[in-house]
C-alpha positions as CSV (number, residue, x, y, z in Angstrom):
1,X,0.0,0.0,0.0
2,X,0.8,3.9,-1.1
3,X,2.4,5.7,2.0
4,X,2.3,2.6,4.6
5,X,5.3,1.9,6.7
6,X,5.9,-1.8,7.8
7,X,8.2,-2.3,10.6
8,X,10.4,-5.1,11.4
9,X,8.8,-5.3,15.1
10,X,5.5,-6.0,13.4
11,X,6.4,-8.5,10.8
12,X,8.6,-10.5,13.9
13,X,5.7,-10.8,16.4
14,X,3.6,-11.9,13.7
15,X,6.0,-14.5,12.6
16,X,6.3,-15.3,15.9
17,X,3.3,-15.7,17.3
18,X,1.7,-16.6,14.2
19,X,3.9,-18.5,12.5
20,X,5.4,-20.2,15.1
21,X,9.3,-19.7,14.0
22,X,11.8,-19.4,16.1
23,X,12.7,-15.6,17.4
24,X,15.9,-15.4,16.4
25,X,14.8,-16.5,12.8
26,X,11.8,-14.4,12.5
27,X,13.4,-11.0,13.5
28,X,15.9,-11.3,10.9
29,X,13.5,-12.7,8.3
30,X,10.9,-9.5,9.6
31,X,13.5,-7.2,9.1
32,X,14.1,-8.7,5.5
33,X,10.9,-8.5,4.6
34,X,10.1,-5.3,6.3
35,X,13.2,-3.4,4.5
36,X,11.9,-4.9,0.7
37,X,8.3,-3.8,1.8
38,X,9.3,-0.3,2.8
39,X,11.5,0.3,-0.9
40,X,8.2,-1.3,-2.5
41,X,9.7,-4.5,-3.4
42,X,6.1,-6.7,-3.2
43,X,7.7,-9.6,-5.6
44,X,7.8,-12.9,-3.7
45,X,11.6,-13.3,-4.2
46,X,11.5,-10.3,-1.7
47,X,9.7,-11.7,0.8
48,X,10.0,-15.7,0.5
49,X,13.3,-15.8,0.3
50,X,13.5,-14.6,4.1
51,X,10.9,-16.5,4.9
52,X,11.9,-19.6,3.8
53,X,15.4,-18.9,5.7
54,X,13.5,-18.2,8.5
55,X,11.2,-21.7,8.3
56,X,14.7,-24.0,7.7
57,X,16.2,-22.0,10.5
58,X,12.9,-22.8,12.5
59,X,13.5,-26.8,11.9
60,X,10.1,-26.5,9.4
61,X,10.0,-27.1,5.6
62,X,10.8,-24.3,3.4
63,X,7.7,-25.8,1.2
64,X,5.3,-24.2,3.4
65,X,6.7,-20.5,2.6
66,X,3.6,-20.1,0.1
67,X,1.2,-20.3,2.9
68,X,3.2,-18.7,5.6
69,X,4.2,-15.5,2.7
70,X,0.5,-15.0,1.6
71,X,-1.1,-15.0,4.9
72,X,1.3,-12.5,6.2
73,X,0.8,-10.3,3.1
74,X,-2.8,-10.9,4.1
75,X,-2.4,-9.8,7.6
76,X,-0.5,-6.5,6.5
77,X,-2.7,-5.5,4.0
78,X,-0.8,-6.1,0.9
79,X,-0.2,-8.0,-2.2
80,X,2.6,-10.4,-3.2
81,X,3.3,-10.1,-6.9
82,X,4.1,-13.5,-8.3
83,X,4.3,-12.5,-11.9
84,X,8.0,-12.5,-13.6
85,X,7.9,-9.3,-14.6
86,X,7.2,-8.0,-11.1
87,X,10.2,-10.6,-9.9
88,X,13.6,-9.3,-10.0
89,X,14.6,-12.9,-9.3
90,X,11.7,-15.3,-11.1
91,X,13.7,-18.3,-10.1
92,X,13.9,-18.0,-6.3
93,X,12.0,-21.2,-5.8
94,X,14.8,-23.2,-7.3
95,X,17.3,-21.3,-4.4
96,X,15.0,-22.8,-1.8
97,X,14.6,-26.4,-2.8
């Protein structure tokens, strides 16, 4: 969203306490994802790449990042752009299998 700050506090509790991932894990995936967010970076290299860190780093499968990405795009009132041409990085899912 236009003009909407996300901060990395946020993002962590959520992933926290929603999530379930490990502290340590979450804060430095919620400051990824908070820092891509703020420059407008809403592709899901941006955001699942942290995230799926975060979910190995958490002793869970880095296959559940769809679910875990979209419900916290859902919770913060945005949208993850899947589409190449919105993806600096198109092939992220192949860095995370």
């Amino acid at each position: 969203m236009a003009g909407t700050t996300y901060h990395a506090t946020a993002i962590t509790a959520w992933l926290t306490d929603t999530a379930g991932l490990d502290p340590d894990a979450a804060r430095r995936a919620g400051r990824a994802v908070a820092e891509a967010w703020n420059a407008c970076e809403f592709y899901a290299s941006a955001t699942c790449l942290p995230l799926a860190a975060a979910l190995t780093a958490s002793g869970r499968p880095a296959a559940g990042v769809d679910a875990v990405a979209q419900a916290l795009a859902r919770r913060f009132g945005t949208h993850l752009h899947d589409v190449p041409a919105w993806d600096r990085n198109p092939l992220w899912r192949k860095e995370i299998a």
